[in-house]
C-alpha positions in Angstrom: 23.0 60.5 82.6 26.9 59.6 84.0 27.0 57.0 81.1 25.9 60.1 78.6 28.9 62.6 80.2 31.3 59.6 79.6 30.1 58.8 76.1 30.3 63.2 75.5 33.6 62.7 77.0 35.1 60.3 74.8 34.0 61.9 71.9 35.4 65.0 72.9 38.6 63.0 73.5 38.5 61.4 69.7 37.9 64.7 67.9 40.5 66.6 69.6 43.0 63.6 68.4 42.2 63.8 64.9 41.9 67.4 65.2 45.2 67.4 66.3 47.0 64.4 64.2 45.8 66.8 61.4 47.5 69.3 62.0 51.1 67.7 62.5 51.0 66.4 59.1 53.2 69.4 57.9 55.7 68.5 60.6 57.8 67.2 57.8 57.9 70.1 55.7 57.8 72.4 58.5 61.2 71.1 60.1 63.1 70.2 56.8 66.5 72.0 57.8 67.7 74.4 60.6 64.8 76.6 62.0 61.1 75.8 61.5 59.6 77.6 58.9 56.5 80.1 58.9 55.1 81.8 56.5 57.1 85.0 55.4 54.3 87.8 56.2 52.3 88.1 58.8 54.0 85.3 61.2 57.2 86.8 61.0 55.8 89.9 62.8 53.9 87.7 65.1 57.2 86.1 65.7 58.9 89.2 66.5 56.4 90.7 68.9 56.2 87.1 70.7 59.9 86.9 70.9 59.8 90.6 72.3 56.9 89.9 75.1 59.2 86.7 76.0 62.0 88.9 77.1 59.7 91.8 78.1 56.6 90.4 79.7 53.7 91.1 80.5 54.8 94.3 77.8 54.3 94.0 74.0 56.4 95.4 71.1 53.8 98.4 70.3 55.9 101.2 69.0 57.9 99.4 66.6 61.2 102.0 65.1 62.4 100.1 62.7 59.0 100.3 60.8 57.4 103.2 58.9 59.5 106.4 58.2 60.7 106.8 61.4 58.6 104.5 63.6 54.9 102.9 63.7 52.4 101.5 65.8 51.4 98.0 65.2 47.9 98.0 64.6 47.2 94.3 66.4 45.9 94.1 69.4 47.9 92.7 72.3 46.4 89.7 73.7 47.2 86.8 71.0 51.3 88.1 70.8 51.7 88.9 74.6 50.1 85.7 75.9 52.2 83.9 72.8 55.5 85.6 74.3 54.5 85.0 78.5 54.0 80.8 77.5 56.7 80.9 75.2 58.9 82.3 78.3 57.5 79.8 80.3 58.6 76.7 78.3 61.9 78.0 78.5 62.5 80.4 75.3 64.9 83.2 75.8 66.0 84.0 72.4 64.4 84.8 69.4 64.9 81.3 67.5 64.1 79.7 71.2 60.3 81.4 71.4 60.2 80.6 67.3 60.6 76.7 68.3 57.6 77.0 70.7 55.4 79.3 69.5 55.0 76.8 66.2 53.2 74.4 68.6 50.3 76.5 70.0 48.0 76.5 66.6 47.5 73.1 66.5 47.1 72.2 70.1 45.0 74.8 71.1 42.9 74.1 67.8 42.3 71.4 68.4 41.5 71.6 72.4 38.6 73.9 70.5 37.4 71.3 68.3 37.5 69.3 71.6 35.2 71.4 73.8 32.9 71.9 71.0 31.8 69.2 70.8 31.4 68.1 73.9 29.2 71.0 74.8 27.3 70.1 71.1 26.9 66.3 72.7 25.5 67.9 75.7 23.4 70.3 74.5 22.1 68.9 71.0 23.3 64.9 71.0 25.6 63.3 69.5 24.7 63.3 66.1 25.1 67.1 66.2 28.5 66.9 67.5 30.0 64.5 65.3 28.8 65.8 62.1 30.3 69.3 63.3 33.4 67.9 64.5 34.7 66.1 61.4 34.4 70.0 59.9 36.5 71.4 62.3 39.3 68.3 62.8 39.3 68.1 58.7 38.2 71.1 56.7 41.6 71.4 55.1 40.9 75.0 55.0 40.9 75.1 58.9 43.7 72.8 59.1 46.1 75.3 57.3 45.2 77.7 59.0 46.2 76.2 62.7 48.6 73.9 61.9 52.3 73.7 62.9 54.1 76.9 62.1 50.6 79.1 61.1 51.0 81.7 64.1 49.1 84.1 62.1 46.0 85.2 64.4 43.3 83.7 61.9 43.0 80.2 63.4 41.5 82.1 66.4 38.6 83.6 64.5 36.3 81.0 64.7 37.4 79.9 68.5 36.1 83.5 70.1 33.3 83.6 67.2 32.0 80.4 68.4 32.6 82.2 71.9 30.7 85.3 71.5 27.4 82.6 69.6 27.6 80.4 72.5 27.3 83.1 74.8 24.5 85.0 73.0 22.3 81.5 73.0 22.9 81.9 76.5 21.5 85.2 76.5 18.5 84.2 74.9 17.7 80.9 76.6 18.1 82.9 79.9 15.1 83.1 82.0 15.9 84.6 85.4 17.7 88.0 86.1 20.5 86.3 87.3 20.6 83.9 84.4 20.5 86.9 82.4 23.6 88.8 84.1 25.5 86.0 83.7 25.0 85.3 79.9 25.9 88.8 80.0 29.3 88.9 81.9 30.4 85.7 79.5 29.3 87.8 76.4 31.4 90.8 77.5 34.4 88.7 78.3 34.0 86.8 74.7 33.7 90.0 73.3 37.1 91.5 75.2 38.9 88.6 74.4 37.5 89.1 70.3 38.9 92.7 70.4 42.1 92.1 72.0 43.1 89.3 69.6 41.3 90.9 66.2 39.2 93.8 65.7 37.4 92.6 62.5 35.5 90.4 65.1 33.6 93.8 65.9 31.4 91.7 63.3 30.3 88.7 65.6 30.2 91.3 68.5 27.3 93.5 66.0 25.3 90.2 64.9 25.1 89.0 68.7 23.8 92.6 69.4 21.5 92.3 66.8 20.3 89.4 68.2 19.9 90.3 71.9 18.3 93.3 71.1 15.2 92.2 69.2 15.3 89.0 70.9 15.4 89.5 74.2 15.0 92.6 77.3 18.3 93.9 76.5 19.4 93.0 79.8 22.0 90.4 78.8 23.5 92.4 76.1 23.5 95.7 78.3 25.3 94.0 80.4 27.9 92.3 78.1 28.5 95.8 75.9 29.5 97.2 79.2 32.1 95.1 80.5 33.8 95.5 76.8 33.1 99.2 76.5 35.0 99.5 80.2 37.9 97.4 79.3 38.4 98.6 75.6 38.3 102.4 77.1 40.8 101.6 79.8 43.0 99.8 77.4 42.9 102.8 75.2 43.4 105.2 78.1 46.6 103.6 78.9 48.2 103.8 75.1 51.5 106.0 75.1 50.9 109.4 73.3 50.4 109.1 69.7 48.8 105.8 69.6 46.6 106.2 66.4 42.7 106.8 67.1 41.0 104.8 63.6 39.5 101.8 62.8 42.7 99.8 62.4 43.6 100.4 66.1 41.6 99.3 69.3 39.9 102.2 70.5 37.7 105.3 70.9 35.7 104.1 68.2 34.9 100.1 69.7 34.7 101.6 72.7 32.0 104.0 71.6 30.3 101.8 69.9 30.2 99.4 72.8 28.8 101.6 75.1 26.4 103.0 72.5 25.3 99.0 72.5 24.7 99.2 75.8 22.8 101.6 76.3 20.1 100.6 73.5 20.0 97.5 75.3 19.6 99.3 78.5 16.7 101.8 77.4 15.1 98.4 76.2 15.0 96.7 79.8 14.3 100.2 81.4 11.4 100.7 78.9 10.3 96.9 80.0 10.6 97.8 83.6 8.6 101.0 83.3 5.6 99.5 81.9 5.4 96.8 84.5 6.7 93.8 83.0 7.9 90.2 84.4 11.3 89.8 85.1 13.9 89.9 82.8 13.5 87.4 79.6 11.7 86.6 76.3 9.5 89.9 74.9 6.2 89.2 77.5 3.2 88.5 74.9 1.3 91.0 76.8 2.8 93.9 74.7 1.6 94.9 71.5 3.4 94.4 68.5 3.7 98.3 67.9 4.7 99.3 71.6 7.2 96.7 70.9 9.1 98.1 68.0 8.2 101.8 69.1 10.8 101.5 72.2 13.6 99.5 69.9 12.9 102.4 67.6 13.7 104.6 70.1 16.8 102.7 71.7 18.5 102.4 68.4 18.0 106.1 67.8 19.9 107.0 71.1 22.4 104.5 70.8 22.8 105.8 67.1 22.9 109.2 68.5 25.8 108.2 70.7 27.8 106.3 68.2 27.4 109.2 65.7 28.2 112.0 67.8 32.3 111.7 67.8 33.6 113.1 64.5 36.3 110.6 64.9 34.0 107.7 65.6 31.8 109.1 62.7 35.2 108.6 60.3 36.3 105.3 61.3 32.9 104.0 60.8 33.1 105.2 57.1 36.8 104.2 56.4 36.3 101.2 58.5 33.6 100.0 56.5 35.8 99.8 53.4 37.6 96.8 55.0 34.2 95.0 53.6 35.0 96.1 50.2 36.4 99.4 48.7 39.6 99.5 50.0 42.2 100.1 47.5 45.3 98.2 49.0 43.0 95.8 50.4 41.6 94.7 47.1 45.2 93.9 45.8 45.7 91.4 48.0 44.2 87.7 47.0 42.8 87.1 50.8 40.1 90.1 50.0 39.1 89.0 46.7 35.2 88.4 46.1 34.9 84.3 46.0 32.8 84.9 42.9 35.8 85.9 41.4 37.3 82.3 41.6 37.0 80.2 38.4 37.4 76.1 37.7 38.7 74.1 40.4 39.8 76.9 42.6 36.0 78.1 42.5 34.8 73.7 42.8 37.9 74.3 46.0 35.8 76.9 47.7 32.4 75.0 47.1 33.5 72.0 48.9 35.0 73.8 51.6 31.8 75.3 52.6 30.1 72.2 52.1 26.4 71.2 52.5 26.1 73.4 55.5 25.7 76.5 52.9 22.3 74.9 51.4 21.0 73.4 54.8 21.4 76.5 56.9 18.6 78.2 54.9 16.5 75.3 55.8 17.2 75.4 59.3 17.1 79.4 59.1 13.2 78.9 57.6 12.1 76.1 60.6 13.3 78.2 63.0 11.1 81.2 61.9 8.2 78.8 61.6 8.8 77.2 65.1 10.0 80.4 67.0 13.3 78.9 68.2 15.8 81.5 68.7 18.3 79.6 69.5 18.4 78.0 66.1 17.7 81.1 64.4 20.1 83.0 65.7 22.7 79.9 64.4 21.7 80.5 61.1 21.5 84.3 60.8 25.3 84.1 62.2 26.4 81.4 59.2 24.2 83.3 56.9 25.9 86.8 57.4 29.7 85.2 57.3 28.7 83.1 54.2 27.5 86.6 52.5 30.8 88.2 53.8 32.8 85.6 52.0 31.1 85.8 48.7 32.1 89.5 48.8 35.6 88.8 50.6 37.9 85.3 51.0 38.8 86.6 54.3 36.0 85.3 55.9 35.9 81.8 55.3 37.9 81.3 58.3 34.7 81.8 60.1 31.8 81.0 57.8 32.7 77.4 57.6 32.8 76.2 60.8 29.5 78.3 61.5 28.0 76.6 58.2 28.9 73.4 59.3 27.4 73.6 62.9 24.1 75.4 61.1 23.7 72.1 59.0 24.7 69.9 62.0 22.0 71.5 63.6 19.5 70.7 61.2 20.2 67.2 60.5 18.1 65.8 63.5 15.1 67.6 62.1 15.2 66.1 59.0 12.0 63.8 58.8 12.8 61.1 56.7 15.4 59.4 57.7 17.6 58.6 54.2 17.4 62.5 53.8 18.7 63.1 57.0 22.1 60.4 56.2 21.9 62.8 52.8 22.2 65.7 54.7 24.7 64.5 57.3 27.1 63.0 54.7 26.6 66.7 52.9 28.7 68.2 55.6 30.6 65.4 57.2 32.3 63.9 53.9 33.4 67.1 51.9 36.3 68.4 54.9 38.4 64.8 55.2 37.9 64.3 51.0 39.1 67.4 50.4 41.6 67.7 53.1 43.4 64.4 51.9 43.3 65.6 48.0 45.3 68.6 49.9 48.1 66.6 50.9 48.4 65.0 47.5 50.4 68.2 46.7 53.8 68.6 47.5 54.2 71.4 50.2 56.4 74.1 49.0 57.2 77.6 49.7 56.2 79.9 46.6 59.0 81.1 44.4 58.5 84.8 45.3 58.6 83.8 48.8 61.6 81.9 48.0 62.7 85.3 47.1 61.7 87.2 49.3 64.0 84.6 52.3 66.7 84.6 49.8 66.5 88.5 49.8 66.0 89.0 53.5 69.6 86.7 53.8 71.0 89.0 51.8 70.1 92.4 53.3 70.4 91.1 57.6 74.4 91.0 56.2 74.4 94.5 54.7 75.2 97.3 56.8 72.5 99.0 58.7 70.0 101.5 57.0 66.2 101.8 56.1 64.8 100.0 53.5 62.0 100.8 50.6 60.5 97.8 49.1 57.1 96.3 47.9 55.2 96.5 50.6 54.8 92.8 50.6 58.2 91.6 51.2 58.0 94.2 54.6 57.6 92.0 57.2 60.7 89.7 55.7 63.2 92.4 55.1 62.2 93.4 59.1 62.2 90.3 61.0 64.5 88.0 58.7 66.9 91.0 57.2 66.7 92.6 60.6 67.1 95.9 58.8 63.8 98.9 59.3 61.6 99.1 56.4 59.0 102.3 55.0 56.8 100.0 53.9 55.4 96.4 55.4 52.3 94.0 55.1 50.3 96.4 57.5 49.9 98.4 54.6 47.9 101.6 55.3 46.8 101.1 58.4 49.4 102.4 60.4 49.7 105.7 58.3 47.6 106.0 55.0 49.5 109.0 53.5 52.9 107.9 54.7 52.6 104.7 52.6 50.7 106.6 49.3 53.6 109.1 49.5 56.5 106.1 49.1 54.1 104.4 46.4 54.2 107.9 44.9 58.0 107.6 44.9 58.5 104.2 43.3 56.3 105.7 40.7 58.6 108.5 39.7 59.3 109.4 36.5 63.0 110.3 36.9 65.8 108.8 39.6 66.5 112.4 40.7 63.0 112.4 42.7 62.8 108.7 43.8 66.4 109.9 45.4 65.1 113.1 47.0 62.4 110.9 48.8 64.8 108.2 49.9 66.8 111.0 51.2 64.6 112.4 52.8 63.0 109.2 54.9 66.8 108.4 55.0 66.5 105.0 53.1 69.6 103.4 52.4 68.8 100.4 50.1 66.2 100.0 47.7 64.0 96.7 46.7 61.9 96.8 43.5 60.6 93.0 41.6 59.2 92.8 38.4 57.8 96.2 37.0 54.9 94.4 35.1 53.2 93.3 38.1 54.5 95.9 40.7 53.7 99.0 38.9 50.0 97.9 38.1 49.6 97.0 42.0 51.3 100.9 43.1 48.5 102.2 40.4 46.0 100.0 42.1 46.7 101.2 45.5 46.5 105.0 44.4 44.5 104.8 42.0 46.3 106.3 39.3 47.0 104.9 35.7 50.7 106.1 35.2 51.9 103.8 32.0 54.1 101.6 33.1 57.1 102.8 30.6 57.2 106.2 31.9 58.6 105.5 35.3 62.0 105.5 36.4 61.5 102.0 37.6 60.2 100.4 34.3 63.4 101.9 32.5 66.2 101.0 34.7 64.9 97.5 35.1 65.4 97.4 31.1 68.5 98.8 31.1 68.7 102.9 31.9 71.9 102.8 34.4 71.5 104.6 37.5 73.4 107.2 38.9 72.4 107.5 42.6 71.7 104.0 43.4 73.6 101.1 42.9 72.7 97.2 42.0 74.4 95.2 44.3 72.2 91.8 44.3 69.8 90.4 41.7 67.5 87.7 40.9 64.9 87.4 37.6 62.1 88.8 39.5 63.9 91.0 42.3 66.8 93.3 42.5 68.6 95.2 45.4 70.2 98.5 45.5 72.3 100.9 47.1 71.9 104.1 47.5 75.2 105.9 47.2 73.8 109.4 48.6 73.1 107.5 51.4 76.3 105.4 52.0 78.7 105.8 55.0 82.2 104.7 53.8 83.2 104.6 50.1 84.0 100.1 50.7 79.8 99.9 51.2 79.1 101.6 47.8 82.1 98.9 46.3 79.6 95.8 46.4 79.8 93.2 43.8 76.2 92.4 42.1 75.3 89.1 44.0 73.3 86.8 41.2 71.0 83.8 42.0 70.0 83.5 38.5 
């Protein structure tokens, strides 16, 4: 047994090496020149709330003023930026570039530290073989490797850590055969599931499967327990927001608070139910009641929970909005993390194939035994993989997550393969793919996009301008914030902040004449203006609204051929973006007197 914890030990020790020798490969790229470089969207942001906690901890940047017409919430949750900032501070960053220089360093490490623990809990709990098969998916599935190496401070490469948190803790759930046992699982479950809805609220998912689970699989007791501890803190968080903190689906709330405690209580009318009629301790559904009494009570808890969950008007319109984020979302389907992976063709759709590797066919097989053999444990590891892998066919943005849970489903199943050359079929199904595909990957150059490129060389531009608010694709947001350091009406949070605040300035880059594209900027007191290539950014405002306003009769198709414009004034300009002024806006008569900076 001492010789197995050692073995479990090193292994642990290997994977979290390669895991992490993995993801320092970019360190090249990522420290060619001056400050590292991130991504120029969502990072920056993280960047900027980080750098804010470091100087303000244990506060985060929450009411942002230079965002929005005259100030918005940021719809993330705290935990991720605040605890970024506090170690960040800790380490020794006081300045913005200072945290920037730190912060790069916590994807990869606490990757792989992940990749680590997992399998050593796999080698404990399902050998070896288990755990290696698994581990070379998560230390080389390229697609998890850019997501948590050096410099990718975007929230995603947590995903999978507190999904894999919220599974473990339901299989604890379910193995559980005392009360105590039982509470426990619980109390793990509730803190897995606080720590999901602090760091990203699209994990609400993992939180409803492991419900899902508990409550057909189990007393309830476990679950009722776990729902509660999240409903508590989610409804104390929200009861200490500042006034005017939005109540939707976007923002950490009323509604997953709700729905929480509608959760537990199911669960609770289940073990109450139990209790009532005399049953054994907490634990598996007791044989000694019928099939129909059975489902009768479930019947009955989901009706009161639903009941609960229903009864908020608000609660009852964030669950119908919020459900769009699965598909029907307007903005959300212009944006290529959201696309259907159906939609891929040739190698980009052979890309996605091998990244969810032989775990997408073997997890039906172990979904199938487990049916046939009653084990819940291994069910419930295929019915999570098998719900994420449906979510990505209908949306990219879960692969993060379907992967790794595909990869441990097949894992899983290897050691029940009979015959033994199927088994090395199966194993080499899932283990070869990731570190193939990862080191085609890094056959390619690393390079920033060119409408990235644009979008830094832009940002340069604009942090030497003057102060004043911006209006710009919605896109380059986050850049002309954090890099320009000037406000902006729109950003990469898109409409969850305000819905009709960002149709309205869509509305205005759509006008038909300058007159009214000026009345608006006057009105939201925007001082320069961004527009890129008409072509494409016309059909994405039409896409977000809905509309199908031909491109030619809009202000902004016409002065990008040629029409000159009276109110605003070109004043930098690159084949795919331009910058203006707008003179209405304009303080001294020297700011209107730029000359037209040109990178062509």
């Amino acid at each position: 047994m001492a010789r197995q914890i050692v073995v479990n030990r090193w292994l642990a020790a290997a994977f979290f090496a390669v895991a992490l020798a993995c993801r320092l490969l970019n360190a090249p790229y990522v420290f060619d020149g001056g400050k590292p470089r991130i991504v120029p969207v969502d990072e920056l942001y993280h960047w900027k709330r980080m750098a804010y906690s470091a100087a303000h901890f244990p506060h985060v940047l929450e009411f942002d003023r230079d965002r929005g017409v005259s100030g918005a919430f940021c719809p993330w949750p705290p935990l991720y930026d605040v605890i970024g900032g506090g170690a960040a501070r800790l380490l020794g960053g006081t300045t913005s570039d200072e945290v920037l220089a730190r912060i790069i360093w916590f994807p990869p490490i606490l990757f792989a530290l992940f990749t680590g623990i997992a399998v050593f809990i796999l080698a404990r709990r399902s050998g070896t073989t288990v755990a290696t098969i698994a581990g070379v998916a998560l230390a080389t599935s390229p697609f998890l490797v850019t997501t948590s190496w050096i410099g990718s401070i975007d929230h995603h490469y947590l995903e999978p850590v507190l999904t894999f948190a919220i599974l473990g803790a339901t299989c604890l759930g379910i193995r559980a055969k005392t009360r105590r046992e039982q509470v426990g699982a619980g109390i793990l479950l509730g803190v897995a599931i606080t720590a999901a809805m602090f760091v990203q609220t699209a994990l609400l998912i993992a939180a409803a499967l492991a419900f899902a689970v508990l409550f057909f699989a189990t007393d309830g007791l476990a679950a009722s327990c776990g729902f509660t501890v999240a409903a508590i803190a989610v409804a104390i968080y929200r009861l200490t927001r500042p006034p005017g903190f939005p109540d939707n689906q976007w923002f950490l709330g009323w509604t997953h608070a709700t729905l929480f405690a509608a959760a537990a209580i199911a669960c609770s009318v289940i073990a109450a139910a139990k209790r009532s009629a005399g049953g054994p301790p907490p634990g598996p559904p007791e044989p000694a009641l019928s099939v129909v009494e059975g489902a009768r009570r479930r019947i009955v808890a989901l009706l009161v929970g639903g009941v609960i969950a229903i009864a908020i008007p608000s609660v009852r319109t964030s669950l119908f909005t919020g459900s769009h984020f699965l598909g029907g979302d307007r903005w959300l389907r212009t944006i290529q993390e959201f696309q259907p992976l159906w939609r891929a063709h040739g190698d980009d759709l052979l890309s996605a194939g091998a990244g969810l590797s032989g775990g997408a066919i073997l997890v039906w097989f172990l979904a199938v035994r487990a049916i046939k053999t009653r084990d819940r444990v291994h069910l419930t590891i295929a019915f999570f993989a098998i719900v994420y892998f449906a979510l990505t066919i209908t949306s990219r943005r879960f692969w993060i997550v379907a992967i790794p849970l595909l990869a441990l489903a097949g894992a899983t199943y290897v050691p029940l393969i009979a015959r033994k050359r199927l088994a090395v079929l199966a194993a080499l199904l899932i283990a070869l793919p990731p570190p193939l595909q990862f080191a085609g990957w890094l056959m390619t150059p690393q390079t920033i996009p060119p409408n990235q490129q644009q979008w830094i060389r832009a940002a340069s531009f604009i942090r030497t301008l003057p102060s004043g608010r911006v209006l710009a694709p919605w896109s380059i947001g986050h850049a002309i914030d954090v890099e320009g350091e000037h406000p902006v009406v729109l950003d990469n949070f898109g409409t969850m902040p305000d819905a009709a605040q960002f149709e309205r300035a869509e509305q205005a880059l759509l006008a038909t004449d300058e007159a009214t594209l000026a009345r608006y900027c006057g009105a939201t007191h925007v001082r320069y203006l961004i527009l890129d290539q008409p072509r494409f950014g016309i059909a994405s405002a039409n896409a977000i609204l809905g509309t199908r306003r031909a491109a030619e009769s809009t202000w902004w198709w016409r002065v990008w051929r040629g029409e000159r414009p009276k109110t605003f004034r070109l004043i930098w300009s690159e084949p795919e973006l331009r910058i203006y002024d707008n003179v209405a806006q304009t303080d001294t008569p020297t700011e209107v007197a730029r000359t037209v900076v040109s990178m062509e």
